[in-house]
C-alpha positions in Angstrom: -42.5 -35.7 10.2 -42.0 -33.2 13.1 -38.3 -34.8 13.7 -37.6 -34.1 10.1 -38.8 -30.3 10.2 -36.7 -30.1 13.5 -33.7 -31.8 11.1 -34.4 -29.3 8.4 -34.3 -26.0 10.8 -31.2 -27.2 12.2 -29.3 -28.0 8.9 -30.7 -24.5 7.8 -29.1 -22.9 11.0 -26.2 -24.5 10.9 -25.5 -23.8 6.8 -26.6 -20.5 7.7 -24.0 -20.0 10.4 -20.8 -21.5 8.0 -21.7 -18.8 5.3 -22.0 -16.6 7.6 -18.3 -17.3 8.9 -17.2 -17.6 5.8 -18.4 -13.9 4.7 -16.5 -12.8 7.9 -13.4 -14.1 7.6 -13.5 -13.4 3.9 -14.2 -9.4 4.9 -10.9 -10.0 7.4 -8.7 -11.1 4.8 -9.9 -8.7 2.3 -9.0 -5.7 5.1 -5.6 -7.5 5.7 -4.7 -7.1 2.6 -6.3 -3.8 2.0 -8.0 -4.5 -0.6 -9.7 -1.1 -1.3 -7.5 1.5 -0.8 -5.0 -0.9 -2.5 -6.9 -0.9 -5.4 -8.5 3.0 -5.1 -4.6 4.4 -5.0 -3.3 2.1 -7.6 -6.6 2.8 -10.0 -5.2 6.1 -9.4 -1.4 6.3 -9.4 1.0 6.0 -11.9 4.3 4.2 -10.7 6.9 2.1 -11.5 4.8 -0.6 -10.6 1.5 -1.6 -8.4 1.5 -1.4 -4.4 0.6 -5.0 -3.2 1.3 -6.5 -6.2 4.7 -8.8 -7.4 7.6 -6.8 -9.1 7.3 -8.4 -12.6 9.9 -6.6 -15.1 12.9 -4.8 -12.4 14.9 -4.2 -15.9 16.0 -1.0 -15.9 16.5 -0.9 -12.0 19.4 -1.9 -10.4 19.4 -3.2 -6.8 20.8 -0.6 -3.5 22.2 -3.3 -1.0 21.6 -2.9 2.7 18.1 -2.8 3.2 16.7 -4.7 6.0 13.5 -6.9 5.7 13.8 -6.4 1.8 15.3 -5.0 -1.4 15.8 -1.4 -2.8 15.6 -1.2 -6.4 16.7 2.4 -8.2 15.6 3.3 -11.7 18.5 4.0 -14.0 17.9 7.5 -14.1 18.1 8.0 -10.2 14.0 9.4 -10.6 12.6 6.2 -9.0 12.8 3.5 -6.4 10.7 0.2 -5.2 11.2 -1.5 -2.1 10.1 -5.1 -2.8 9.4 -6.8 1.0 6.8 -9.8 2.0 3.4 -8.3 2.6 0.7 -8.9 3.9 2.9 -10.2 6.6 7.0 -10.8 7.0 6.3 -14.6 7.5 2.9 -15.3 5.9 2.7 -13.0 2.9 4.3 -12.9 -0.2 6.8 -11.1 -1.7 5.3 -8.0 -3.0 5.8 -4.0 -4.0 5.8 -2.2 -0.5 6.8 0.9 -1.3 7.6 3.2 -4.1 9.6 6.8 -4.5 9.4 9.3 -6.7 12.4 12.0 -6.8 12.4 15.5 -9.1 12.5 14.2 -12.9 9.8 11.3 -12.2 7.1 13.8 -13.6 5.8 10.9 -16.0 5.5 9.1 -12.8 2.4 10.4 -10.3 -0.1 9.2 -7.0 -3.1 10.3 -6.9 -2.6 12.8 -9.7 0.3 14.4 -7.5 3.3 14.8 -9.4 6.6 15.9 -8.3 6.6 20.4 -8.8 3.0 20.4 -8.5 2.1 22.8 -5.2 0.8 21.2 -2.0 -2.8 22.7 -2.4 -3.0 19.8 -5.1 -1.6 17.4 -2.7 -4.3 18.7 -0.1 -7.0 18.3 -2.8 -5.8 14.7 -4.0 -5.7 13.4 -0.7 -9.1 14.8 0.3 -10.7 13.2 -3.2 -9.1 9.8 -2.4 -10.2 10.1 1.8 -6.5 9.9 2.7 -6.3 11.5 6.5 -3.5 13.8 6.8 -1.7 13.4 9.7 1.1 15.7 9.9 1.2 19.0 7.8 4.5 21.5 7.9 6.0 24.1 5.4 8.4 20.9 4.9 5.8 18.4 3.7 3.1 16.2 3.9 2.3 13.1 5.4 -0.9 10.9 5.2 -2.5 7.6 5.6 -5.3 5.4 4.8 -5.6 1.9 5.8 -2.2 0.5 5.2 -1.2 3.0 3.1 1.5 5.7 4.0 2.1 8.7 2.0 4.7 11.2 2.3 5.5 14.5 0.4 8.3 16.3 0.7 7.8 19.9 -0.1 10.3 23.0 -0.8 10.5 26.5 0.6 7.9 27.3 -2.4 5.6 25.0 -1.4 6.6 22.8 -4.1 6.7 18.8 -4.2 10.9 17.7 -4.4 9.8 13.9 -3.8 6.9 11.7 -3.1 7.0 8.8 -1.1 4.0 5.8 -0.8 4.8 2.6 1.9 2.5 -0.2 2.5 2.5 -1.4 6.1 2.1 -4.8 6.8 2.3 -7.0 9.9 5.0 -8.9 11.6 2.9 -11.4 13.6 5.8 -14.0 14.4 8.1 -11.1 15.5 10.7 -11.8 13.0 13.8 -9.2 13.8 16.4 -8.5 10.7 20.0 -8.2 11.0 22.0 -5.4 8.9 25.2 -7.3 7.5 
């Protein structure tokens, strides 16, 4: 009977210790990916289409050749563009949305509720609201990040926003280096 409980307490321990490497390597993978600001700044945003997720419908883009590591699409009107790379890494991820830009005329586009005109106390205000750290700040623009995420906006000699621009870092674990053709 005592080898049993002995059994037991063991089996416990050991079942306790798997979950418990599960939950950690599931809480890795989830900040590879960047899970929640991923899904905070796309709850948030309106693009062209999702950070971190596949470019499903590229109609009404046409693809800018030259682009190392991935492809440039541009919307028809010139208001737009995706960059479509593999993410989470260059080897191991998938091919994904890792970046998106917005130009003047995109105002039906916005991120984080920043459109392109609006004035950079809005941008200062959005990017507080949404815990973004700003890490350089000029009469030129704006540039932020949190987590994986990159954000960029470009301002006028107003103060205005002329273009907004959101990248998605990911990793490059096997070195892999491009070649421009």
């Amino acid at each position: 009977m005592a080898s049993a409980r002995k059994l037991h307490k063991k089996t416990a321990l050991i079942c306790a210790l798997i979950l418990l490497l599960g939950l950690t390597v599931t809480l890795l993978m989830l900040d590879w990916h960047g899970t929640a600001e991923l899904s905070d700044f796309n709850r948030h945003s309106a693009t062209p289409t999702s950070l971190g997720k596949a470019l499903e419908d590229a109609s009404g883009y046409e693809s800018v050749p030259g682009m190392m590591g991935g492809e440039q699409y541009m919307s028809s009107d010139g208001v737009s563009f995706i960059t479509v790379a593999h993410f989470p890494d260059t080897v191991l991820g998938s091919t994904c949305t890792v970046g998106v830009r917005l130009v003047a005329g995109s105002e039906k586009y916005h991120v984080l509720g920043v459109r392109t005109g609006d004035r950079a106390d809005t941008v200062y205000r959005a990017l507080e609201e949404h815990r973004f750290e700003v890490t350089h700040s000029s009469a030129s623009g704006i540039r932020a990040q949190r987590g994986r995420i990159t954000l960029q906006f470009s301002l006028d000699e107003n103060g205005r926003v002329t273009e907004i621009v959101a990248n998605l870092s990911g990793t490059n674990l096997f070195r892999v280096q491009y070649k421009s053709e």
